[in-house]
C-alpha positions as CSV (number, residue, x, y, z in Angstrom):
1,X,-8.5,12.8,9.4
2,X,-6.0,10.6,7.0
3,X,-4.5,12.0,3.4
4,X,-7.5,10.8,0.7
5,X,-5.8,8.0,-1.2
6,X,-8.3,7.5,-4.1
7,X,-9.7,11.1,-5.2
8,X,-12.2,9.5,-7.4
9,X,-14.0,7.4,-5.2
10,X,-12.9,9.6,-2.0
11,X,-11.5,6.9,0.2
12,X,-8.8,8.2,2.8
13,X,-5.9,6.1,3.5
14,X,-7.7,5.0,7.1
15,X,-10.2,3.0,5.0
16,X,-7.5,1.2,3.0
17,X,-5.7,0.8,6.2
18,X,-8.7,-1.0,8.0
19,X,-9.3,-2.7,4.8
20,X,-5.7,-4.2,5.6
21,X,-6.3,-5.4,9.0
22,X,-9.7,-7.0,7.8
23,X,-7.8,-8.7,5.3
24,X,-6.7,-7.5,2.4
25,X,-3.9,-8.4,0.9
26,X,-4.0,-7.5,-3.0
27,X,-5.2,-4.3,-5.1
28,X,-8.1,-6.6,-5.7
29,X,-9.1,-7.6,-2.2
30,X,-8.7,-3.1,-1.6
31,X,-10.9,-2.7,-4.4
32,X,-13.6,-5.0,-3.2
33,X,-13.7,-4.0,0.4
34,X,-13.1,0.0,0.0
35,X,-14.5,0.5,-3.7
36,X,-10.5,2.6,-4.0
37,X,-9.1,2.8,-7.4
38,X,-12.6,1.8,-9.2
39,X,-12.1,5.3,-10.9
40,X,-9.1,6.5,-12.9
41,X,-6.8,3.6,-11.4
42,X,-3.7,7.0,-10.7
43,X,-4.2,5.7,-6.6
44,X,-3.0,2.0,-7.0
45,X,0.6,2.7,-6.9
46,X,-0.5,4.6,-3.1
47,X,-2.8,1.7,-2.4
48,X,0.1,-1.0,-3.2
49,X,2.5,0.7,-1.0
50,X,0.0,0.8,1.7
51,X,-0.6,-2.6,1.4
52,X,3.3,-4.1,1.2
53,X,3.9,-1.7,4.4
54,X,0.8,-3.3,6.0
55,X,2.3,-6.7,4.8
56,X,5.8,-6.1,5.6
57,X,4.5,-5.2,9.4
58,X,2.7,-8.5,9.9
59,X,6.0,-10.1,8.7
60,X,8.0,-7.5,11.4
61,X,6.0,-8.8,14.0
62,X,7.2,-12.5,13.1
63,X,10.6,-11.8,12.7
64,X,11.5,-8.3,14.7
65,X,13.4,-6.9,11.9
66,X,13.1,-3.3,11.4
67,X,16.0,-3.0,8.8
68,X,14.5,-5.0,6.2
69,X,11.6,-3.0,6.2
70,X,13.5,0.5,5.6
71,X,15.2,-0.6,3.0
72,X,12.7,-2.0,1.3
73,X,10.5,0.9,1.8
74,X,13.4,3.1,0.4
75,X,14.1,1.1,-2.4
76,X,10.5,1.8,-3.5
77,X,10.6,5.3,-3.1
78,X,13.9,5.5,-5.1
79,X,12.4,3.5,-7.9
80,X,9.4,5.2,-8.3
81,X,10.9,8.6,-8.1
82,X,13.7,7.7,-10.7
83,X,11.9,4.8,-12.5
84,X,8.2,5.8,-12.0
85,X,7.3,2.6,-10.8
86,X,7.8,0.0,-7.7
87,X,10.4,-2.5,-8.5
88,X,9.0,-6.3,-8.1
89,X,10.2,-7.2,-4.7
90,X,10.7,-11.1,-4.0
């Protein structure tokens, strides 16, 4: 069993996950497909990092670059333990 992402609407991680690889590709499309962060909204930071990891994969698999996806994953982690939010990547 998967870490519960969105405590409101109890969706685990798995179902945000599978929403991914049906599709999703914005808090939006998440929101639709799993009902996740309809509640207080605290789970869309979680959501939007499982969805730029699910991203950043598909664009791993194009380009084989496992470096560019560390960093970037550790950049957001920094930013939104110093910060408290993701930085804007481009």
């Amino acid at each position: 069993m998967t870490p519960v992402v969105c405590v409101c609407q109890h969706v685990p991680e798995e179902v945000v996950e599978q929403a991914c690889q049906r599709g999703a590709r914005c808090l939006d499309d998440v929101r639709d497909m799993t009902g996740a962060c309809t509640g207080c909204g605290d789970c869309a930071p979680d959501i939007e990092d499982i969805l730029a990891d699910h991203l950043e994969r598909d664009h791993l698999n194009d380009t084989g670059s496992t470096s560019a996806l560390l960093a970037k994953r550790l950049i957001r982690c920094f930013a939104r333990e110093t910060v408290g939010f993701p930085p804007v990547m481009s």
